[in-house]
C-alpha positions in Angstrom: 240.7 16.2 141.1 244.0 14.5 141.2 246.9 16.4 141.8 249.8 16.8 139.8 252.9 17.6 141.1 254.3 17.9 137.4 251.8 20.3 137.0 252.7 22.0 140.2 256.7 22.2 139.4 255.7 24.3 135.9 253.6 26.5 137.7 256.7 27.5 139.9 259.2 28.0 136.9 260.0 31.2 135.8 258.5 32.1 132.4 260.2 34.5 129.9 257.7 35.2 126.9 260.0 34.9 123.7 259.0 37.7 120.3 260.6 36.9 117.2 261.8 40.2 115.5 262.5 38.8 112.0 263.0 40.3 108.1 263.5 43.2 106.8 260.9 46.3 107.9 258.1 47.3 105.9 254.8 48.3 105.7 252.6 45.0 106.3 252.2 42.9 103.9 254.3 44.5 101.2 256.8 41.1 100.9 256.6 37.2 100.0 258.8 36.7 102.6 258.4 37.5 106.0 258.8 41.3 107.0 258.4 43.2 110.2 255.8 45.8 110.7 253.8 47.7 113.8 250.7 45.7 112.1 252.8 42.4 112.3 254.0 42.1 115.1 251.5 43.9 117.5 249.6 41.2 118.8 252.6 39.0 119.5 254.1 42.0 122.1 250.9 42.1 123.3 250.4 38.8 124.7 254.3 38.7 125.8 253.6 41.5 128.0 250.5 40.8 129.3 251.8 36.7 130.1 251.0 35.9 133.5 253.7 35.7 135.7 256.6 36.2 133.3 259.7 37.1 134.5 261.1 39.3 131.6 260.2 39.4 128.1 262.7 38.0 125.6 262.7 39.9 122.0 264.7 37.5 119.4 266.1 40.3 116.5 267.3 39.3 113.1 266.9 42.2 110.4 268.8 44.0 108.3 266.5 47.2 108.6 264.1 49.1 106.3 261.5 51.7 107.0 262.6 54.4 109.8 258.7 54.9 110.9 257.8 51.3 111.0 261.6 50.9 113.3 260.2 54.0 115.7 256.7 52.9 115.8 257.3 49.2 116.9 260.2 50.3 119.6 258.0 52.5 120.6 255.4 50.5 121.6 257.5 48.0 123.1 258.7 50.6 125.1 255.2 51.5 126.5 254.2 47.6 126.7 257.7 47.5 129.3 256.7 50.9 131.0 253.0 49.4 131.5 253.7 46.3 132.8 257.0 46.9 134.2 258.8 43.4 133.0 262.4 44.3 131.3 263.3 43.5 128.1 266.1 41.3 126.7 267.3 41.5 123.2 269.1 38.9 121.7 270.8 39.5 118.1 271.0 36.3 115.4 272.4 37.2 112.0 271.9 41.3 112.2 270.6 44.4 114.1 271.6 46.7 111.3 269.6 49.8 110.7 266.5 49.8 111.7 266.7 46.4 113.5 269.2 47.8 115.2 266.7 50.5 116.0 264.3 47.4 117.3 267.2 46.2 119.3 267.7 49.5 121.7 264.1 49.5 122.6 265.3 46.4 125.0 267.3 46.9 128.6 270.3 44.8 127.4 271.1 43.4 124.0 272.9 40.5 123.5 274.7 39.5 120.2 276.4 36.6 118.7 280.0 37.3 118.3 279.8 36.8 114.3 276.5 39.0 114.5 276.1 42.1 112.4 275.4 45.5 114.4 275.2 49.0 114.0 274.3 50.7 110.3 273.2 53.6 112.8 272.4 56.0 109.2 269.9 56.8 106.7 269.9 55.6 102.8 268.3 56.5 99.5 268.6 54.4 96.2 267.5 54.3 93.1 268.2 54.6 89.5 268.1 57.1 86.7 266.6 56.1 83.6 266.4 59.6 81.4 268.9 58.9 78.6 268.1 55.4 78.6 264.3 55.9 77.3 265.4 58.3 74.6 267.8 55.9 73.2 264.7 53.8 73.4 263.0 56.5 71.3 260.0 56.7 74.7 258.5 60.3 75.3 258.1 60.4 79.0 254.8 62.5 79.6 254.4 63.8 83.5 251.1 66.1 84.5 251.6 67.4 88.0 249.8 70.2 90.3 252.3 71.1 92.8 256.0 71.8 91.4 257.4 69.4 93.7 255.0 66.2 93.1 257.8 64.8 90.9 260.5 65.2 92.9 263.5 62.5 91.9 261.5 61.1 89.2 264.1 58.6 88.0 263.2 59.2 84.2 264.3 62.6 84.5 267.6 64.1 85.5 268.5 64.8 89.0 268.0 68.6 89.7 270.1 69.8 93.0 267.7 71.4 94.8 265.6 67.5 95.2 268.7 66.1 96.0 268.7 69.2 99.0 265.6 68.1 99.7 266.0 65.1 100.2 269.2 64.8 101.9 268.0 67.4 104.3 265.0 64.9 105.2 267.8 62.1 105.9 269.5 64.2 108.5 266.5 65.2 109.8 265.7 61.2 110.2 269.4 60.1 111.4 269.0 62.9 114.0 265.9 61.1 115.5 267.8 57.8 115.2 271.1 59.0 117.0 269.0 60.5 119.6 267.0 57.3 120.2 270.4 55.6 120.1 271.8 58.5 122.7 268.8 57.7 124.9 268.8 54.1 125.5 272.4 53.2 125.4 273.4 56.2 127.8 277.0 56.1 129.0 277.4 52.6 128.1 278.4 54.2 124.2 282.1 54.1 123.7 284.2 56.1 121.1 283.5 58.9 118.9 280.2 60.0 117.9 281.3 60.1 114.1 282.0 56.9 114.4 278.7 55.1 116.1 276.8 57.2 114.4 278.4 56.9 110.5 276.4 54.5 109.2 279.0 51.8 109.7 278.7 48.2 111.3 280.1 46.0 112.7 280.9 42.3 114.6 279.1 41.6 117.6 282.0 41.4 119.0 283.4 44.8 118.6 279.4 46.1 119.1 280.0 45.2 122.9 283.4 47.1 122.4 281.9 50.0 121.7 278.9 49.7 124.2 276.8 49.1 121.1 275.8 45.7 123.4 276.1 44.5 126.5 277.7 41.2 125.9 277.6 38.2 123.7 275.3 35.3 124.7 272.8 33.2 123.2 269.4 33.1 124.3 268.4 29.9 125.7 272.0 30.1 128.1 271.5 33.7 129.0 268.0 33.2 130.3 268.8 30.0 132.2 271.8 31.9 133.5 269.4 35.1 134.6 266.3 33.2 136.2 267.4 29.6 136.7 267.6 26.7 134.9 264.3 25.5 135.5 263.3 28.8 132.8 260.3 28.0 130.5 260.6 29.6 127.3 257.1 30.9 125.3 257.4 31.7 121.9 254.7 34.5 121.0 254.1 33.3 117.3 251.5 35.2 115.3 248.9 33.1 114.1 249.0 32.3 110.4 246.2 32.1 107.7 245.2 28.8 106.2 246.6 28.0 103.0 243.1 27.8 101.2 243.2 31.2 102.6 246.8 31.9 101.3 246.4 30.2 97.8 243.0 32.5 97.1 240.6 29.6 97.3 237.0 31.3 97.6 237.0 34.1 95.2 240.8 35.5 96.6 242.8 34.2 94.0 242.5 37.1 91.4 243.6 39.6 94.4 246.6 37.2 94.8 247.7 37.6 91.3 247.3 41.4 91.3 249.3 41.5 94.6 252.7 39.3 92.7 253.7 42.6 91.2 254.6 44.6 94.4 255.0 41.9 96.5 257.7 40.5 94.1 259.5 44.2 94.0 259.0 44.9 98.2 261.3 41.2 97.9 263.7 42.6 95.7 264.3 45.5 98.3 264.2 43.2 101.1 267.5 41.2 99.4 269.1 44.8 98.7 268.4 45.3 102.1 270.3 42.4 103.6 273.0 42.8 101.1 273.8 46.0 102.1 275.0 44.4 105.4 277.1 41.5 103.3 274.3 38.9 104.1 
């Protein structure tokens, strides 16, 4: 065997496993472009956590937000990877941590932003259109069948009726209180200013997010980490591993399920852009 004191040297670095947190959140699979989901991203936390001798795991965040349950459920499983193996967790904000990405971003120790960074968005939205009066210009007879008198509730081709919009608004506080609460819970007493304020669905720089205690400082990274555990730091991107583009293009009898799929995958892209425009990106 001959030894290799190269070899030797990289055992001895410290090694910080690195999880890319990136797009906007949905369900798996809903969007062309890349989107975060539990599904998604499971397997990459997985493998950060469980890295031999790592020395901290690294969680890389750029989103805009999207689905509240998809924002809880993959916090909190990174919360129970960090309680399990005990490592802490470093967040480190690119473009946005709005919404639910901001969500993502609270489930590490300490976040860390850029200063032109986009953070907070700590609220709840609803959109749609209404479409009643424009199908009978059109001359189109809508036709609805339902069992259950609430199965239609904000159908866009028929008016708004305030009792849905009750409903439905009352399910958005119901959702904001869990997100202020999870907010509440990890950033403790490092939250500065009033509550109407972090919590009204504003955002803001990085720069004023460490202000307000929204994040610990700015930093970026590769610096922070080398600052943290040395210079000498290996970094370990967890990527997820990606189908073949045979696989991807349908070729073996897929194809036909590909074309089906444009249709919703082409609108879950549409949201995804509303999504990031709604934080001027």
């Amino acid at each position: 065997m001959v030894f290799s004191f190269d070899r030797l040297l990289s055992a001895s670095r410290p090694i910080v496993p690195v999880v890319h947190l990136t797009g906007a959140i949905f369900a798996g699979g809903r969007a062309l472009r890349r989107s975060l989901s539990l599904q998604r991203v499971a397997t990459p936390l997985e493998r950060a956590f469980k890295m031999k001798k790592a020395a901290a795991v690294a969680l890389v965040i750029n989103s805009p937000g999207g689905s509240a349950a998809q924002s809880s459920l993959i916090a909190g499983r990174i919360r129970a990877h960090a309680a399990e193996s005990g490592l802490p967790v470093l967040a480190f904000v690119e473009d946005a941590a709005a919404s639910g990405g901001y969500w993502l971003a609270c489930a590490a120790d300490e976040i860390f932003v850029d200063a032109n960074s986009i953070v907070g968005s700590i609220g709840v939205v609803s959109a749609g259109f209404g479409f009643q009066e424009a199908i009978s210009r059109l001359g189109i007879e809508r036709r609805l069948h339902t069992a259950g008198i609430r199965k239609a509730i904000l159908d866009p081709f028929q008016a708004e009726r305030e009792e849905d919009v009750a409903h439905l608004r009352a399910l958005q506080q119901e959702i904001h209180r869990g997100f202020k609460a999870w907010v509440r819970e990890r950033r403790g007493q490092r939250l500065k200013g009033e509550d109407e304020q972090l919590f009204s669905g504003a955002f803001w720089t990085g720069s004023q997010a460490v202000e307000s205690g929204l994040a610990d400082g700015i930093g970026q990274i590769r610096d922070m980490l080398r600052e943290r555990f040395g210079e000498k730091v290996r970094l370990v991107p967890m990527e997820r591993k990606r189908g073949s583009l045979s696989g991807f293009l349908g070729v073996g009898g897929g194809a036909e399920k590909r074309l089906e799929d444009l249709g919703p995958q082409a609108l879950a892209a549409i949201e995804e852009r509303l999504a990031w425009q709604r934080v001027g990106l």
